[in-house]
C-alpha positions as CSV (number, residue, x, y, z in Angstrom):
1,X,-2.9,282.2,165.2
2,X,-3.6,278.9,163.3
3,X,-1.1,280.1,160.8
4,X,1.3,281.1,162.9
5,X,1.6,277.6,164.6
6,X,1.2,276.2,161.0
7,X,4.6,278.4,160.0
8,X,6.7,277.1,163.4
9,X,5.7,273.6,162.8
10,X,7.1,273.8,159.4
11,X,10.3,275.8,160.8
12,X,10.8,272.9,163.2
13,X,10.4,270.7,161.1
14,X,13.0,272.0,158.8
15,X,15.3,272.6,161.3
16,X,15.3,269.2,162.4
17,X,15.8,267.8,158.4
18,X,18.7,269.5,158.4
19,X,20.4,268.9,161.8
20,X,20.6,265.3,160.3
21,X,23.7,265.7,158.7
22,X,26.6,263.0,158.9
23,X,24.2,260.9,160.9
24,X,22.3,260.8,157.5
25,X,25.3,259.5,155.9
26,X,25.8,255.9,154.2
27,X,28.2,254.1,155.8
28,X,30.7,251.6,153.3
29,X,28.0,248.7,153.4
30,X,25.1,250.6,152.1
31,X,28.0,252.6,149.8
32,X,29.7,249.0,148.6
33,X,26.4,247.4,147.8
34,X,24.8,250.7,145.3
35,X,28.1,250.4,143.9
36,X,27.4,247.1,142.9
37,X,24.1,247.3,142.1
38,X,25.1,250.5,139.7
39,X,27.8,248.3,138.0
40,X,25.5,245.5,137.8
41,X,22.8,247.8,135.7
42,X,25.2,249.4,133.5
43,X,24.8,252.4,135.2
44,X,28.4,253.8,135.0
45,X,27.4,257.0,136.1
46,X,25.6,256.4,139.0
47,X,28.6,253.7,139.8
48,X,31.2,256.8,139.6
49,X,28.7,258.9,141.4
50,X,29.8,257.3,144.7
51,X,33.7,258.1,144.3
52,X,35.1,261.1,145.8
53,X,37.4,263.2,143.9
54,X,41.1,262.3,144.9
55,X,40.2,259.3,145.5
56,X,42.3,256.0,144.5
57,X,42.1,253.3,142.8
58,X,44.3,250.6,142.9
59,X,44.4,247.3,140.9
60,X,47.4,245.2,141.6
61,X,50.5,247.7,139.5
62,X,47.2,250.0,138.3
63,X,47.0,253.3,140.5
64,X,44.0,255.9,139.6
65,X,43.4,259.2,141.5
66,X,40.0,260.1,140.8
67,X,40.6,263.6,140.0
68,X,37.2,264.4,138.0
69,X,33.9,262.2,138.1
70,X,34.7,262.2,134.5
71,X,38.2,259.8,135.3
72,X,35.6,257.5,137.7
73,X,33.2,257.4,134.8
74,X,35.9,256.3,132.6
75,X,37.8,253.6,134.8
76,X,34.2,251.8,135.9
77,X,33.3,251.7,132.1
78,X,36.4,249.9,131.4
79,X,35.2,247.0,134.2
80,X,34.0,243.8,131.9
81,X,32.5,242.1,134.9
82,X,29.3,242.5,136.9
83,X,30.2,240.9,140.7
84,X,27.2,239.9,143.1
85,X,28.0,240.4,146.5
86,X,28.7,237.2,148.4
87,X,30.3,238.4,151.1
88,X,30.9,241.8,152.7
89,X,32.7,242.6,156.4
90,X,33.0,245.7,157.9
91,X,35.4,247.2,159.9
92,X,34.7,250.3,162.2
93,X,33.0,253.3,160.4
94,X,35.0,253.6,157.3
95,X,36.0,250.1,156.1
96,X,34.7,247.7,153.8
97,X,36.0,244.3,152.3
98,X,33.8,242.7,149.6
99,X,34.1,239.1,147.8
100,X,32.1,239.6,144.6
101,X,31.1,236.4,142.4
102,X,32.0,237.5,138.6
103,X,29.5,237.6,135.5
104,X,28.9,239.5,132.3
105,X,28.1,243.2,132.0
106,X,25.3,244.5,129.8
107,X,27.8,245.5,127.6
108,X,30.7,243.4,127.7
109,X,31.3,239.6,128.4
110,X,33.0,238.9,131.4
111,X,36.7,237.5,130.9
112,X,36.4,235.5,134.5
113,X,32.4,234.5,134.8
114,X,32.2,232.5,137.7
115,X,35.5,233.8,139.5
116,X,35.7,235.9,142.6
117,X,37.3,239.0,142.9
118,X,38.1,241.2,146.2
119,X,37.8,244.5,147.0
120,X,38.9,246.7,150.2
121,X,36.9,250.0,150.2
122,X,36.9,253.0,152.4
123,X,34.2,255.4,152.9
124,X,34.1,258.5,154.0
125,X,31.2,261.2,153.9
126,X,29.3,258.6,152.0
127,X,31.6,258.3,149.1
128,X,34.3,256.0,148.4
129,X,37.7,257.2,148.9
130,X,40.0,253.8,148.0
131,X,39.0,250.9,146.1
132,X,42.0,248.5,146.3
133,X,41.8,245.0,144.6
134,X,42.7,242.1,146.4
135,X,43.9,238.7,145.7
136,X,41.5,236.6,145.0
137,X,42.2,234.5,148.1
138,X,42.4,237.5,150.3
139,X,40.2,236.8,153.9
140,X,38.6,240.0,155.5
141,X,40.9,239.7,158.3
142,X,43.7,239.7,156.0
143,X,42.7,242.9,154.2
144,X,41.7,245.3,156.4
């Protein structure tokens, strides 16, 4: 009997682990600041990691669809700057805007250190979905 009630507890307790789901989801703060942290260690992949495929990228007149991790991997290479978070609103489940304070890369020098750059992200299932830069000026209530 003791391993019967051994072998439900476990079943139970399995069952609940996966009726987390969504819920278990991050939501665009948690997704916008591992971004960061991946960019600002070099680690393009886990940085690419976090974009769903189809998503967009859009820098002023540069448009990206993600259409492979591989395009993700490539486009987050090609960013010379690290940016510390110094300021990040949220809006509803999905929305994100981030002020980021520019500095060098492991492996590139940064062609604004000290600058700001501003980025509207939206998050869906954990994974980002639309990066869009932002003037540098841009206010949260502006962007989203």
């Amino acid at each position: 009997m003791k391993g019967a009630a051994l072998l439900g507890l476990v079943l139970v307790l399995g069952l609940a682990a996966c009726a987390g789901g969504e819920d278990d989801r991050a939501g665009p703060e948690e997704v916008v600041r591992a971004w960061s942290r991946a960019l600002n260690a070099g680690d393009n992949r886990a940085a690419a990691a976090l974009f769903a495929v189809g998503a967009r990228i859009e820098q002023f007149d540069f448009v990206l669809t993600v259409r492979s991790l591989d395009d993700a991997l490539v486009w987050n290479r090609t960013l010379p700057c690290s940016g510390e978070i110094v300021r990040l609103t949220t809006r509803g489940e999905e929305e994100a805007t981030a002020t980021f304070l520019l500095g060098d890369r492991q492996a590139s020098p940064c062609d604004a250190p000290g600058g700001a750059a501003v980025a509207l992200f939206r998050v869906r299932d954990g994974k980002i979905v639309l990066f869009r830069q932002l003037p540098a000026d841009a206010s949260p209530e502006d962007t989203i």
